[in-house]
Residue, then its C-alpha position, 0 to 999 in steps of 0.5 A: x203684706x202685698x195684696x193685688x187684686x186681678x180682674x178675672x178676664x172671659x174669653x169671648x165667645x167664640x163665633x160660630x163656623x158657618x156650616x154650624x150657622x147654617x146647621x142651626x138654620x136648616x130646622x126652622x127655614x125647613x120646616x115643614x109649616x113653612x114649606x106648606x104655607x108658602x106652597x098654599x101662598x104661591x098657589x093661592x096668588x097663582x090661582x088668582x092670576x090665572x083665573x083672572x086670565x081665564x075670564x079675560x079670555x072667554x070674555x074676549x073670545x066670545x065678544x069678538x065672535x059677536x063684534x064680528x057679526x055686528x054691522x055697526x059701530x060696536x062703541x057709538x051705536x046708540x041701538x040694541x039688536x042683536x036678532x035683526x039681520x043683520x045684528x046692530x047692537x052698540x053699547x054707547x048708552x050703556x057706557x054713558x048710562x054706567x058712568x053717569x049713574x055712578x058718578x051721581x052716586x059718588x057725588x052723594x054717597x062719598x061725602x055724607x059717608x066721610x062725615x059720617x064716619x068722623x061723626x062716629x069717631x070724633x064727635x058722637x058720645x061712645x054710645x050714639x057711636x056704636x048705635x050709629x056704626x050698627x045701623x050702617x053695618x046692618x044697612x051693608x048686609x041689606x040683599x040688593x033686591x031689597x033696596x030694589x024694592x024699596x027704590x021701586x016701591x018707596x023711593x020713586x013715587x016720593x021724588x016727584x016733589x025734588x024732580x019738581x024743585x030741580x025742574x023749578x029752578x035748575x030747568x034752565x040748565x037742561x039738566x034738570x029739565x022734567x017732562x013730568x011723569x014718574x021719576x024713574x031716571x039716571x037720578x033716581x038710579x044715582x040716588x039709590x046706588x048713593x044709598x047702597x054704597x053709603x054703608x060701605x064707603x062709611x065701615x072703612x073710612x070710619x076704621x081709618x080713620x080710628x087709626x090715626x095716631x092719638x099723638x097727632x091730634x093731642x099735638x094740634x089741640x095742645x098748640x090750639x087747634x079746634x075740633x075741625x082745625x085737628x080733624x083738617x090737619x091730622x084726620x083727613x090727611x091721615x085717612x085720605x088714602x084709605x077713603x079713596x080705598x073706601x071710595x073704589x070698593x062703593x064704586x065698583x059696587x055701583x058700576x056693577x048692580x043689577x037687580x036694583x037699578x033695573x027695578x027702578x030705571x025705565x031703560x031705553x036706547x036713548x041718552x037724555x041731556x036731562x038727568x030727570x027724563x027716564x031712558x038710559x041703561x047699564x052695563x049690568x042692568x041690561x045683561x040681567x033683562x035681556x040674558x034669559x030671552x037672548x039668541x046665541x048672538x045676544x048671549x055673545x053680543x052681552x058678553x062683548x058688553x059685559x067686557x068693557x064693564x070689566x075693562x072699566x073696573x080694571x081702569x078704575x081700579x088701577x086709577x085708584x092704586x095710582x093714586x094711593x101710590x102717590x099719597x102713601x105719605x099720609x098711609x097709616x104704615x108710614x105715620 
């Protein structure tokens, strides 16, 4: 008896018609979550430009009713007097004063800051870890008024002995040269500003850098790498677009404090070559004295102040996107 054996053959299925796709697809592009959140998503976006728009546009209005009254140099004048008649106000000591005191602060806060963190997350024992990362978290929850205090009470008068080493020997610079009398400086102000900003360059450097692939270290120990020759090769790589994130979100901190600077700078319209002699001032630190004593044109004349603090945080923070563009290669999106 002939038996053949037959494959049972399965029609394909057949493709959908276009207006049965697009049927399908209506209910879920329709629906009305989607419509809300992407109406509260645009909004939100919208309401930020336009509030950014806003506050350019009274601080440029207000500030050119000011510059108009002024009859000096707006950016070079190195006096502040905005009641004499005429005005004369200039802000160049607070624009030196501002950027000085935040590159001090950078200068010591980014570095101790990046090694903190890599302690944290590569070196210390999982219990000293998470010690450590609650204490800096504690520390970024402090009030500014506190640090203030503490600058002013605790900080100033136990500086007199590095204000004297500086002046021992770095005096021959000029820019550790110390007149004596109370350490209340641009270095003291970078000091202080190092400590408040400290708390938050180490929280997001520290969650970058537990974001770097375990792979990548595995792979540089396996070819022989030591512990700092991994942290070089596959950490600091890794994370260094995310530490000068961190580092921007401290300096726009230290280019705008107020309340502690102004407690422990002895301020005057003066630039000082030496960092230890007191004078100086910041953008910040001079607004918050002198608002509530001010006329209409020194209201004006600090808001036409506070305008280049605000064109400078747009700069630095445009700089800063520059310059993670530039390095999205070692972003933890493209690892």
């Amino acid at each position: 008896m002939d038996i053949s054996t037959k494959k049972d053959t399965v029609p394909p299925p057949t493709p959908p018609s276009s207006d049965a796709a697009g049927q399908a697809a209506a209910p879920g592009a329709t629906r009305i979550g989607d419509r809300i959140f992407l109406g509260l998503s645009r909004g939100s976006g919208i309401f930020l430009l336009a509030l950014m728009a806003a506050i350019a546009v009274f601080l440029s209005y207000r500030a050119a009713l000011a510059i108009s009254k002024d009859e000096a140099n707006f950016f070079t004048t190195f006096e502040w007097n905005p009641t004499a008649n005429p005005p004369v106000f200039g802000i160049a000591v607070l624009a030196f004063g501002t950027i000085v005191s935040s590159v001090i602060a950078m200068a010591i806060a980014v570095p101790v800051a990046v090694g903190i963190a890599l302690f944290i997350t590569h070196y210390a024992p999982r219990k000293l870890g998470g010690l450590i990362a609650y204490v800096v978290d504690l520390l970024a929850a402090v009030p500014s008024i506190v640090y203030g205090l503490w600058g002013a009470l605790v900080l100033v008068p136990h500086l007199g002995g590095l204000y004297g080493w500086l002046n021992d020997y770095l005096g021959w610079t000029g820019v550790f040269e110390w007149q004596g009398g109370a350490p209340r400086s641009m270095l003291t102000v970078g000091i202080l500003l190092a400590i408040m900003i400290l708390p938050i360059i180490t929280n997001v450097s520290r969650e970058v850098f537990r974001q770097v692939p375990r792979m990548h270290e595995e792979a540089a120990l396996a070819l022989g790498a030591t512990r700092w020759e991994v942290i070089r090769m596959a950490v600091l790589p890794f994370g260094r677009s995310g530490v000068i994130s961190a580092s921007m979100l401290g300096l726009g901190r230290a280019l705008g404090e107020t309340m502690a600077v102004a407690m422990v700078l002895s301020s005057s319209f003066e630039i000082n070559l030496s960092l230890l002699d007191p004078g100086g001032g910041t953008f910040a630190q001079n607004i918050a004295s002198k608002f509530s004593e001010a006329t209409e044109i020194g209201r004006d004349a600090l808001i036409a102040s506070g305008l280049v603090l605000f064109v400078i945080t747009l700069l630095v923070n445009g700089a800063a996107r520059l310059i993670i563009a530039r390095r999205k290669e070692f972003s933890g999106a493209n690892a």
